[in-house]
N, C-alpha and C positions, 0 to 999 in steps of 0.2 A: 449553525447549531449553537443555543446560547449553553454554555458553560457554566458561568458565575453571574447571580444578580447583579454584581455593577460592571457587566460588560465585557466577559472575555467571550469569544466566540471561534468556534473552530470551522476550519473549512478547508476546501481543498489549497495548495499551496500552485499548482496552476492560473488558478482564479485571481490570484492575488500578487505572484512573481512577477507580471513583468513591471511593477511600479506604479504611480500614480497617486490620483486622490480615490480615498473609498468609502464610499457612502452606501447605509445600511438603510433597510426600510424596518419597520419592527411592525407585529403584527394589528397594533393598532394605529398605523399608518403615519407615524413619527419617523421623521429622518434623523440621521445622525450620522457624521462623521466617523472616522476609526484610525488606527494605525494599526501598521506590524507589528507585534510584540516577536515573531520568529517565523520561522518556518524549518521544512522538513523536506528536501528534496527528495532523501528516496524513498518514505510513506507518500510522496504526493500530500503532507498534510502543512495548517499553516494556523497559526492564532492571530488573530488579535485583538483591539480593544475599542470599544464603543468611548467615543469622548461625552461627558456629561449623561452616563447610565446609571439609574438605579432601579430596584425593584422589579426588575427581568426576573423573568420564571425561568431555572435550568432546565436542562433536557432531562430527564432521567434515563440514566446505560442501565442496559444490560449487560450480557455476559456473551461475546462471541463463541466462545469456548462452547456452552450448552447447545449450540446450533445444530438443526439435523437437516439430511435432505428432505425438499418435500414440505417443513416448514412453513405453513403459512406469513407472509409480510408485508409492508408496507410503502413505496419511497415517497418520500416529498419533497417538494424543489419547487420550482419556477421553468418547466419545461415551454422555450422557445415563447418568454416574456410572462406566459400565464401563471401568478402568484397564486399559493395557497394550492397546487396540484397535487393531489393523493392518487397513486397508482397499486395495484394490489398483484401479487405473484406470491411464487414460495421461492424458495432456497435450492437453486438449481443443483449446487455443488459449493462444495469446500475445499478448501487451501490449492485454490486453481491461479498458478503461474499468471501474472497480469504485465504487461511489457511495452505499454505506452510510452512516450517520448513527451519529456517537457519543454520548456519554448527555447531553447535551445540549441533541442535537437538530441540531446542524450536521454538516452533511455531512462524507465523508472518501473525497476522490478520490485514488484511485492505479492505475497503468499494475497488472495483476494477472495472476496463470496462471490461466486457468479446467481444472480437472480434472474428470472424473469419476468421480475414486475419493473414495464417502462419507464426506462430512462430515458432523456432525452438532453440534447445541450438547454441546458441553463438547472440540470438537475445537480452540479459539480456540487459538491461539499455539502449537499443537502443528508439528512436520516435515514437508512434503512431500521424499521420500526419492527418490534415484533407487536402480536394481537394485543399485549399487554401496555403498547405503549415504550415500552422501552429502546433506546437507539442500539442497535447491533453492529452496525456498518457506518460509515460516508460511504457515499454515492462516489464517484471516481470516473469512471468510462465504462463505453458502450462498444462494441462492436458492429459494425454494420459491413452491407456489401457494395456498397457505392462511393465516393466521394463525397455524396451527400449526406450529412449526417442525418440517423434517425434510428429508430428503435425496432430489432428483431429479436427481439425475445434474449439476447445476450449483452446482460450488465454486469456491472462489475464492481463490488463494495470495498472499501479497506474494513478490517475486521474494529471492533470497537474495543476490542481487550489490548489493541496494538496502538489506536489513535486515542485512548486516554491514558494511554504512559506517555504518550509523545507530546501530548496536547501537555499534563504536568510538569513536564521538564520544560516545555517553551514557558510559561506561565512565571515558572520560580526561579528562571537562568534565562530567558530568551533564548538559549539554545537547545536542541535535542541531541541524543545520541543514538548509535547504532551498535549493534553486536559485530566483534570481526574475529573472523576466525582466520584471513591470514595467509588467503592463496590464492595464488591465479592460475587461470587455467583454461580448457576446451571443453567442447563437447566429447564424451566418450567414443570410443569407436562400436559399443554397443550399446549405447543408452551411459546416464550416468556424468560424470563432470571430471575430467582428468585434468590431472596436479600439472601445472607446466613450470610453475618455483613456488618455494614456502617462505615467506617473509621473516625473515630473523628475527626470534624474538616473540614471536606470534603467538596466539592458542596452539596454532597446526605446529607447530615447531617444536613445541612443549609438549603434545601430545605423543608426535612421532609422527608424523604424512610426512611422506616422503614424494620426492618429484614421482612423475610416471603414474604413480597409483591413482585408482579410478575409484571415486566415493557413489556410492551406487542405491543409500538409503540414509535419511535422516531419520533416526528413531526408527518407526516403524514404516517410513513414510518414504515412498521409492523416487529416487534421484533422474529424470530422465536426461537434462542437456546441464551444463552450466547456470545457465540463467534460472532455470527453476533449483539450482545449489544454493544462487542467490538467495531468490527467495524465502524458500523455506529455513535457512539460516536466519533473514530478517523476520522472519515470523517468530524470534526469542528476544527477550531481553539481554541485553550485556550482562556478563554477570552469568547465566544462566551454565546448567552442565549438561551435554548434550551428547547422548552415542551415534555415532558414524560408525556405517560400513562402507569399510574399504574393502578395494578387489585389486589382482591385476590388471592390464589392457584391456585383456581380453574377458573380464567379470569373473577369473575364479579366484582361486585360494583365498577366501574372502575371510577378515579378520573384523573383531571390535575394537573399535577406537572411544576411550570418554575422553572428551573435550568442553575445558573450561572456558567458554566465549570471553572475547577479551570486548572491549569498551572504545569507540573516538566517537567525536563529535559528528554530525551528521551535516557536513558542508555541500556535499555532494552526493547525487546517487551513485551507485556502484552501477557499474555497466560490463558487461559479458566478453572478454577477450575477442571469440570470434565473431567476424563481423554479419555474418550472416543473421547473429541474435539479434542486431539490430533493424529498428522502424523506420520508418521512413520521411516522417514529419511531423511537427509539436501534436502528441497525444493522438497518433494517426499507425493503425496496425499496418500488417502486408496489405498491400493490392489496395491501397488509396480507401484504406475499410478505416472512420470516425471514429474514436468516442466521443464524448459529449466535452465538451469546453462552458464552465462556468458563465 
């Protein structure tokens, strides 16, 4: 997705991490060369820059925020070599937990759009469009039920209010950051994300969490394992101030907590203590289930 008239382009950071040379095709059929300006391992997001670009048309964003279900959308890509593909769905759902593995093998949680308008491999870092033209989403992964990749009605976007804070900071630093709030932890014993240490110094430190306690809603927004704590924490900016509730073990005596996210650099995803939150192969859910690979 082009950015800036003289060449920045954002995309998924799969597509682009494990090295090499990268060449862009542009829509009227001009190649060009590129580099990395950054990436973002745990948006899954990545820039970079067209060498000898000028006069590129940007994309125009929208706003993820205003998204409803039901939404009518768009995606575009390059599904399985075919340039220039427009598929059409609505907005399945919102701030739905996404847990792919990048080539590495470590996970990559982010708050996600699930759509079902076809995605397919070669859709990675392409637009999710509303009627208006405007980008809401990158395209990111699919879920499927086979080893073989391909499209069942469940895709998967990063939100666009999330990958144009991140795309700005690679841009202006080469590097992105992420929100931390400062704790590790498990899945709860009844839903929810329990404390297993508070990092010194942290947001959580400063706020008051305490080992043991089980954080069981973000905002208004209900907490069910670890990995979706994750997420929904990376779905703020650093910086931001944020109420948790806390519970016991067992989800009672449940208090309000504000917490003031604190800020690092985004070198790595975060990934979920317990191992069972973990996938099983680069950008590969349970049960040998694809998304799509740029």
């Amino acid at each position: 997705m082009v950015l800036t008239p003289d060449g920045y382009v954002l995309t998924n950071n799969h597509v682009v991490g494990s090295g090499g040379e990268i060449s862009v095709t542009l829509a009227d059929g001009t190649k060009k060369t590129a580099t990395v300006v950054g990436t973002s391992p745990s948006y899954d997001l990545a820039v970079i820059k067209l060498n000898g670009a000028d006069g590129l048309t940007p994309a125009e964003l929208g706003k993820s925020a205003d998204l409803t279900v039901g939404q009518p959308v768009v995606a575009i890509g390059s599904p399985l070599g075919l340039e220039g593909t427009v598929t059409s769905g609505i907005i399945s759902a919102l701030n739905r937990t996404v847990e792919p593995q990048d080539d590495s093998g470590q996970s990559v949680i982010y708050n996600g759009i699930q759509t079902d308008a076809s995605i397919n491999s070669g859709n990675s870092g392409g637009p999710l469009v509303n009627l208006d033209g405007q980008v809401v989403g990158i395209n990111s992964s699919i879920l499927s039920k086979s080893s073989t990749s391909g499209n069942i009605g469940l895709g998967f976007s990063i939100p666009i209010d999330t990958a144009s804070r991140v795309a700005n900071e690679l841009i202006k630093s080469g590097v992105a950051t992420k929100p931390q709030l400062g704790v590790f932890g498990t899945d709860g014993q009844s839903g929810g994300a329990t404390i297993s240490s508070v990092v010194a110094g942290s947001a959580a430190e400063q706020a008051g969490l305490k080992t043991g306690e089980t954080i069981v809603k973000v905002g208004s927004q209900t907490v069910s394992s670890f990995a979706d704590l994750i997420a929904k924490i990376n779905a703020n900016a650093p910086g931001s101030k944020i109420s948790l509730t806390v519970a016991d073990p067992q989800g009672g005596n449940q208090r309000q907590v504000e917490v003031t996210l604190g800020s690092q650099q985004d070198k790595a995803a975060e990934t979920a203590e317990d191992p069972g939150t973990q996938e099983q192969s680069p950008f590969m859910w349970p049960n040998g289930q694809l998304p799509s690979d740029g």
